[in-house]
Jmol script that loads the backbone (N, CA, C; Angstrom):
load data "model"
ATOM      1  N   UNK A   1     -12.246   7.991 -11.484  1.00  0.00           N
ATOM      2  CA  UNK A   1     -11.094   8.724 -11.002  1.00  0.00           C
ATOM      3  C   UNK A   1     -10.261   7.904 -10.013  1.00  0.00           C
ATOM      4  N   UNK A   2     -10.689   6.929  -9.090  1.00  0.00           N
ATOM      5  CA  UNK A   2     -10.187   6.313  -8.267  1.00  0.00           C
ATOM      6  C   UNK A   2      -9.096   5.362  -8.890  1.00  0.00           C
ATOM      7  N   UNK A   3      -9.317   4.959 -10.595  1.00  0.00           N
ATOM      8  CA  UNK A   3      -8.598   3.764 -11.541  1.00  0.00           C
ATOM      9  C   UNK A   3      -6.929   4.871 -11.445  1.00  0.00           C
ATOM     10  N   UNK A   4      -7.740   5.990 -11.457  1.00  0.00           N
ATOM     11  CA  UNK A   4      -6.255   7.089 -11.989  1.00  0.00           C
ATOM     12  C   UNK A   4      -5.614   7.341 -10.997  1.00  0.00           C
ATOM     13  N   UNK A   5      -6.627   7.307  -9.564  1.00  0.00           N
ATOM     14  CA  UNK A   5      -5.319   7.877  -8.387  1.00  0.00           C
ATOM     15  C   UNK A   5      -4.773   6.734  -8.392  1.00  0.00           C
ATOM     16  N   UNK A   6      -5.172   4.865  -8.102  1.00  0.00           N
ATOM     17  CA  UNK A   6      -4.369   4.461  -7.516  1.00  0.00           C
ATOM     18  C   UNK A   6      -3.338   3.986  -8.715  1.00  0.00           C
ATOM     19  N   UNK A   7      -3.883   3.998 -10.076  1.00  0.00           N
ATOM     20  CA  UNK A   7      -2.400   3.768 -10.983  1.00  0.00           C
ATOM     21  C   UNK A   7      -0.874   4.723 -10.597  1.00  0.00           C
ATOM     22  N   UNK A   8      -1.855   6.115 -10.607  1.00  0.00           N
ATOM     23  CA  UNK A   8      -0.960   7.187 -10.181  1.00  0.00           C
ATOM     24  C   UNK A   8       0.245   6.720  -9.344  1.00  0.00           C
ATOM     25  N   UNK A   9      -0.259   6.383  -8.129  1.00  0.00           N
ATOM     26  CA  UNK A   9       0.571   5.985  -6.940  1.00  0.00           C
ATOM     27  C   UNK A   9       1.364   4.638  -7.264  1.00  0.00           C
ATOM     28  N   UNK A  10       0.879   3.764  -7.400  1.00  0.00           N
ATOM     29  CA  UNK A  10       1.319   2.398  -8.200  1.00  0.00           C
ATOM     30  C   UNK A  10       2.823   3.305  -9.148  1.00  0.00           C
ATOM     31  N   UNK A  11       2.588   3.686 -10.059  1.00  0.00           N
ATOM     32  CA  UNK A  11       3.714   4.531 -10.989  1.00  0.00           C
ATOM     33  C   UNK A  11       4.849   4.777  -9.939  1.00  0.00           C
ATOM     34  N   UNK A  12       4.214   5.925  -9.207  1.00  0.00           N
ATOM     35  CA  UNK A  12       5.193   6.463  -8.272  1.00  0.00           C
ATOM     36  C   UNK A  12       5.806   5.682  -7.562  1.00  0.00           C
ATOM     37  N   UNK A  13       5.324   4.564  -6.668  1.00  0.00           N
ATOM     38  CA  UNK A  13       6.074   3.678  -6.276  1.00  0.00           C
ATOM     39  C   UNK A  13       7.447   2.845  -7.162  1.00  0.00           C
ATOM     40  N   UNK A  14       6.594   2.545  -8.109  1.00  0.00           N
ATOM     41  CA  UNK A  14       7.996   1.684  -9.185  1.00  0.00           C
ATOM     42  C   UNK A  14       9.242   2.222  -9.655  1.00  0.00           C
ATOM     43  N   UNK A  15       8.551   3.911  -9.990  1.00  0.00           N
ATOM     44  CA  UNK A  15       9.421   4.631 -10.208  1.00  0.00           C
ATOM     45  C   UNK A  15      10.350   4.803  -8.737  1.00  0.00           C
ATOM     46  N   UNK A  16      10.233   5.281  -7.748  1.00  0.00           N
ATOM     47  CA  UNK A  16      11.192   4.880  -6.666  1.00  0.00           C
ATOM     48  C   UNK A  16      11.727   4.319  -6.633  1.00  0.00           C
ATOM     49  N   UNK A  17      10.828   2.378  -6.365  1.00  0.00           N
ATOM     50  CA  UNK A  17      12.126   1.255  -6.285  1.00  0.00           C
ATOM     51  C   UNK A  17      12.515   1.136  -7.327  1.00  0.00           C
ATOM     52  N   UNK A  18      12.226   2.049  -8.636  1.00  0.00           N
ATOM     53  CA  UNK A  18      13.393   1.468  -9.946  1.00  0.00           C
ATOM     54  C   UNK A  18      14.754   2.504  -9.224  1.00  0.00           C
ATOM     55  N   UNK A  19      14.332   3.451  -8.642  1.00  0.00           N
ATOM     56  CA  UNK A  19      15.851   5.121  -9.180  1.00  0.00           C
ATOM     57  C   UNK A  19      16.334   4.456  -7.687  1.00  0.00           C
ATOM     58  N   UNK A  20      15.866   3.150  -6.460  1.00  0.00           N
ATOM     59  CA  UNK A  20      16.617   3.147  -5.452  1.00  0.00           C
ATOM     60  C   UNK A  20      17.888   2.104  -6.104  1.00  0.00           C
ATOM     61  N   UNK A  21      17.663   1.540  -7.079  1.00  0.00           N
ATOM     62  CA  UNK A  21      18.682   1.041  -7.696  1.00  0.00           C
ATOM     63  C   UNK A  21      19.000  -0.580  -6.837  1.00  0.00           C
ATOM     64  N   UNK A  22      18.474  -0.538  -5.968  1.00  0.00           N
ATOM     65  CA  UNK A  22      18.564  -1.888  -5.575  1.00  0.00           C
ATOM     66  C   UNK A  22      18.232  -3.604  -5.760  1.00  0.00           C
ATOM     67  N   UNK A  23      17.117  -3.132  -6.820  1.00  0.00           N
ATOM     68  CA  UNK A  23      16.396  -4.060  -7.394  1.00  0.00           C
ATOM     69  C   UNK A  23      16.583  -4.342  -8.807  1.00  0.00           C
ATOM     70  N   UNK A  24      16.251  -5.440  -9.548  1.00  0.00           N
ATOM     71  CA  UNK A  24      16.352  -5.887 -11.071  1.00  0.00           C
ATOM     72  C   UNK A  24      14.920  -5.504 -11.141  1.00  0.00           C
ATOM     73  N   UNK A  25      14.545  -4.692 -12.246  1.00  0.00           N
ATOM     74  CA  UNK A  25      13.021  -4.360 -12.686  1.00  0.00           C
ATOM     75  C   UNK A  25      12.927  -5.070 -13.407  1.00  0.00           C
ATOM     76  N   UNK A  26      11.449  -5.524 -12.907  1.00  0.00           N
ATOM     77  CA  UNK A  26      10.626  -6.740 -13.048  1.00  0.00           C
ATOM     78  C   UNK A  26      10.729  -7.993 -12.607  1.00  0.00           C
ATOM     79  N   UNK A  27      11.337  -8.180 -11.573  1.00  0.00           N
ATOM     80  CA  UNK A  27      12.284  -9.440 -10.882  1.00  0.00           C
ATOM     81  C   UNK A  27      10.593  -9.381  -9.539  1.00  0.00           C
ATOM     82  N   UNK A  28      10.774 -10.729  -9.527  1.00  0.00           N
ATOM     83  CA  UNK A  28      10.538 -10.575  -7.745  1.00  0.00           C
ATOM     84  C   UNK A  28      10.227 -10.230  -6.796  1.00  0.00           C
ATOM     85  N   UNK A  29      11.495  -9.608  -6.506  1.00  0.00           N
ATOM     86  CA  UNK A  29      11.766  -8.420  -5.079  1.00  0.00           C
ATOM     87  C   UNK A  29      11.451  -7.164  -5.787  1.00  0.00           C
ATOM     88  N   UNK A  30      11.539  -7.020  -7.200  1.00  0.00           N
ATOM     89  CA  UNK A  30      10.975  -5.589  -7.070  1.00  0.00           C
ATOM     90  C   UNK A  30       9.747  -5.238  -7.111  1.00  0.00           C
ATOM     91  N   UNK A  31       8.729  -6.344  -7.467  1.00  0.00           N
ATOM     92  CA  UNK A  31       7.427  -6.115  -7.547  1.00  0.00           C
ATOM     93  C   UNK A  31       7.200  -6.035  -5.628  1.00  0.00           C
ATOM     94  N   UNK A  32       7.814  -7.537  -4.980  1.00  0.00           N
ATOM     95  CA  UNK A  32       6.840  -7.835  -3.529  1.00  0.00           C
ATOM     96  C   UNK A  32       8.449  -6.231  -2.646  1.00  0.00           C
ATOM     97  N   UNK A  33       8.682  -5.153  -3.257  1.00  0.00           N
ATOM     98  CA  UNK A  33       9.189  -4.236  -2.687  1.00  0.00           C
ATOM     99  C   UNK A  33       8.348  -2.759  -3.411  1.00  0.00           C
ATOM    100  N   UNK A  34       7.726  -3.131  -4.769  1.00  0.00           N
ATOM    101  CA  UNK A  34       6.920  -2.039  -4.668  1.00  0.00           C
ATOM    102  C   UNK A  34       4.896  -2.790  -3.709  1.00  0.00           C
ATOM    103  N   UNK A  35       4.757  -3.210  -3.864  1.00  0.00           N
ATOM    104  CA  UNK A  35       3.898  -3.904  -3.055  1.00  0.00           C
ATOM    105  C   UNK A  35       3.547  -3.539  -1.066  1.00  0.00           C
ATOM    106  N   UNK A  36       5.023  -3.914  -1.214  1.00  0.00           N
ATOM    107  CA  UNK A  36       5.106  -3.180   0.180  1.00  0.00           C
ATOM    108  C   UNK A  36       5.201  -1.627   0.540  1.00  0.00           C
ATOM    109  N   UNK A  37       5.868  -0.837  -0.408  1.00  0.00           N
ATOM    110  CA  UNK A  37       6.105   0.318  -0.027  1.00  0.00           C
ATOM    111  C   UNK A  37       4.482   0.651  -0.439  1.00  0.00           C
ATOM    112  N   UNK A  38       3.854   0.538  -1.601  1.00  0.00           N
ATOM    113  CA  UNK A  38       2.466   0.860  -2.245  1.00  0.00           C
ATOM    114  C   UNK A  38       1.574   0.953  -0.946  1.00  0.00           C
ATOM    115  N   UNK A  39       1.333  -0.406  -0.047  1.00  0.00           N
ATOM    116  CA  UNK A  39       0.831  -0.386   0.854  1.00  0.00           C
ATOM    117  C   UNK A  39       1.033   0.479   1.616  1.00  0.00           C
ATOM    118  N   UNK A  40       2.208   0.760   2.145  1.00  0.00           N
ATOM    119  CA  UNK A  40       2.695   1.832   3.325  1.00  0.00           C
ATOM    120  C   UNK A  40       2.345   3.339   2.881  1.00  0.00           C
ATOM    121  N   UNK A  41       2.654   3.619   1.702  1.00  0.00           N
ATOM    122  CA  UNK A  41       1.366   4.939   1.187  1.00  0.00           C
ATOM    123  C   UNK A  41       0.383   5.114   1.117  1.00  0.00           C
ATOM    124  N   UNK A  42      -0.172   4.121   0.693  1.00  0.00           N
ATOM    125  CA  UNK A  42      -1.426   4.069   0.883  1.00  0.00           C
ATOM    126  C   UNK A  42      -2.403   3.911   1.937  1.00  0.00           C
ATOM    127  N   UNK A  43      -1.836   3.563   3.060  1.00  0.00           N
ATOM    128  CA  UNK A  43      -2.550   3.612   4.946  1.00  0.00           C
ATOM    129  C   UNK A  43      -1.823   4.711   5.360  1.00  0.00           C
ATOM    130  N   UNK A  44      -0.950   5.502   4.946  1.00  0.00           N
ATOM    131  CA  UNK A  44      -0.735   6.619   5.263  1.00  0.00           C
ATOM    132  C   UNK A  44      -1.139   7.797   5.063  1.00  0.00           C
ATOM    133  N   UNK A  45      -1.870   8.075   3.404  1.00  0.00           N
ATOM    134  CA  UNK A  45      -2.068   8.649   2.501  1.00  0.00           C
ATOM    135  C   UNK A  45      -3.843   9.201   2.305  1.00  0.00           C
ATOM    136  N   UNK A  46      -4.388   7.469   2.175  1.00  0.00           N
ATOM    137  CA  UNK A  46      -5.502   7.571   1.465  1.00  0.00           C
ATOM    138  C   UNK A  46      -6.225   6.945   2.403  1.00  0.00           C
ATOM    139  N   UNK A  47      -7.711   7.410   2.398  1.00  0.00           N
ATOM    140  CA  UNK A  47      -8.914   7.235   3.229  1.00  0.00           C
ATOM    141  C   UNK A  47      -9.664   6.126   2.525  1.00  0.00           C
ATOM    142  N   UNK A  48      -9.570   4.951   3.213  1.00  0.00           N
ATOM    143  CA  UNK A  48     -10.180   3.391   3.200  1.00  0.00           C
ATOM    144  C   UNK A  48     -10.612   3.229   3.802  1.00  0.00           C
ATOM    145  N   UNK A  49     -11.871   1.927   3.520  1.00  0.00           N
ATOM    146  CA  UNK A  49     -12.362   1.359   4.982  1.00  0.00           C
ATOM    147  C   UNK A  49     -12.168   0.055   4.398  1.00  0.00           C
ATOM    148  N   UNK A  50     -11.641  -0.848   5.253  1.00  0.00           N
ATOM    149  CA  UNK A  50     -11.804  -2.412   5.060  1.00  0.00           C
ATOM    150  C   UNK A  50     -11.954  -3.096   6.116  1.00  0.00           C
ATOM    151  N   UNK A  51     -12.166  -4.481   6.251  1.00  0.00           N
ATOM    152  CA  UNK A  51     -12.007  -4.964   7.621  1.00  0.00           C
ATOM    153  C   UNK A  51     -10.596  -5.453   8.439  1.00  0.00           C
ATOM    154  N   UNK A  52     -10.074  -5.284   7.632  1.00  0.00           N
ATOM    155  CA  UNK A  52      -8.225  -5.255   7.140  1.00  0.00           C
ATOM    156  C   UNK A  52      -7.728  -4.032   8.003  1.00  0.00           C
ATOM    157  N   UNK A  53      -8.302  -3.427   7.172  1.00  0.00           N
ATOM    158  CA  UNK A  53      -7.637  -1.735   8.114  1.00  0.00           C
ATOM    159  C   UNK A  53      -7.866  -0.730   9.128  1.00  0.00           C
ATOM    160  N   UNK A  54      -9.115  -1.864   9.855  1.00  0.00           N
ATOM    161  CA  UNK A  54     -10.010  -1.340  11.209  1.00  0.00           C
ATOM    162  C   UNK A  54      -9.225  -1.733  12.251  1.00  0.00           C
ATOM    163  N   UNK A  55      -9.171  -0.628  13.035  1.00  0.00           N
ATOM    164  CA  UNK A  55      -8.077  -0.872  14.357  1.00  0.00           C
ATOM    165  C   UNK A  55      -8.578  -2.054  15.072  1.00  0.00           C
ATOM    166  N   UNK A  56      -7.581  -2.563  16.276  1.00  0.00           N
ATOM    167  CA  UNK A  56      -8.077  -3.215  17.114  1.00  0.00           C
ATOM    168  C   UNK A  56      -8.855  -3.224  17.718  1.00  0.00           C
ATOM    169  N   UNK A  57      -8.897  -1.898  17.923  1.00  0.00           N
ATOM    170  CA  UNK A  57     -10.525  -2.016  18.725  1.00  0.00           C
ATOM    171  C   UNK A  57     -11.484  -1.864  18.694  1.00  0.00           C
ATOM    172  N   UNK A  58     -11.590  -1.189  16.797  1.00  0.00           N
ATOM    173  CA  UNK A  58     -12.461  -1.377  16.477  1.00  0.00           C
ATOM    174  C   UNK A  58     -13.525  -3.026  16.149  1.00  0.00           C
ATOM    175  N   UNK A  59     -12.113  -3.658  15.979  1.00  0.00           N
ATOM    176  CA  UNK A  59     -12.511  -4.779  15.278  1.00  0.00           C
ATOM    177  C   UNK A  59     -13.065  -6.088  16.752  1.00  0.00           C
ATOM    178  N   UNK A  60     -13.077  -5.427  18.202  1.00  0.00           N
ATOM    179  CA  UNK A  60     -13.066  -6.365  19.422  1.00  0.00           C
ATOM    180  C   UNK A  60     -15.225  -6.731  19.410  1.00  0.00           C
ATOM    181  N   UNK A  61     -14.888  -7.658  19.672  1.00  0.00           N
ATOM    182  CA  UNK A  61     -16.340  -8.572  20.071  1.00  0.00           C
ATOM    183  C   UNK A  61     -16.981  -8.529  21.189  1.00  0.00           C
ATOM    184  N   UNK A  62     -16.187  -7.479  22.402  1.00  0.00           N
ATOM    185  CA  UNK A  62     -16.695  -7.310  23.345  1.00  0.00           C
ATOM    186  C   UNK A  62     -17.844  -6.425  22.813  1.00  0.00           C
ATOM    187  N   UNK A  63     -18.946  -6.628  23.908  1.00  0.00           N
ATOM    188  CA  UNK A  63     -19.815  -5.878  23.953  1.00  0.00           C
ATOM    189  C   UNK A  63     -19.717  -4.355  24.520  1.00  0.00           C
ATOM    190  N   UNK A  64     -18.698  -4.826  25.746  1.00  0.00           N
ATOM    191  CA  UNK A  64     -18.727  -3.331  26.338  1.00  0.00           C
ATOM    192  C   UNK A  64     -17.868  -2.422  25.534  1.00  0.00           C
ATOM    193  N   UNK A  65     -16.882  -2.562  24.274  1.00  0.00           N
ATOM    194  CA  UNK A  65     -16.623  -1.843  23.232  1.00  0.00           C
ATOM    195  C   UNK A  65     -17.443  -1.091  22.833  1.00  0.00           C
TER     196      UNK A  65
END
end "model"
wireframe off; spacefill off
backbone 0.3
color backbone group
């Protein structure tokens, strides 16, 4: 199920930057502009863990953390 949500979202994104009309589909900028927006839904959206997406402070070496 996880193959289907994130195609899902992937879709939805392209479909956006295709109807914002700003981009040539399949160019470039429209992939590294769905890329970016994909990301920004997705840390907004959906529950991850990576070492990527662990706050700062989670991620500090202090001990007294």
């Amino acid at each position: 199920m996880d193959k289907v949500g994130w195609n899902t979202i992937w879709n939805a994104v392209k479909r956006e930057t295709t109807a914002s009309g700003k981009f040539k589909v399949g160019s470039e900028e429209f992939y590294q502009e769905c890329g970016r927006r994909f990301t920004e839904v997705v840390t907004k959206t959906q529950v991850y863990d990576s070492v990527n997406s662990r706050s700062g402070f989670m991620r500090s070496k202090s001990d007294s953390v």
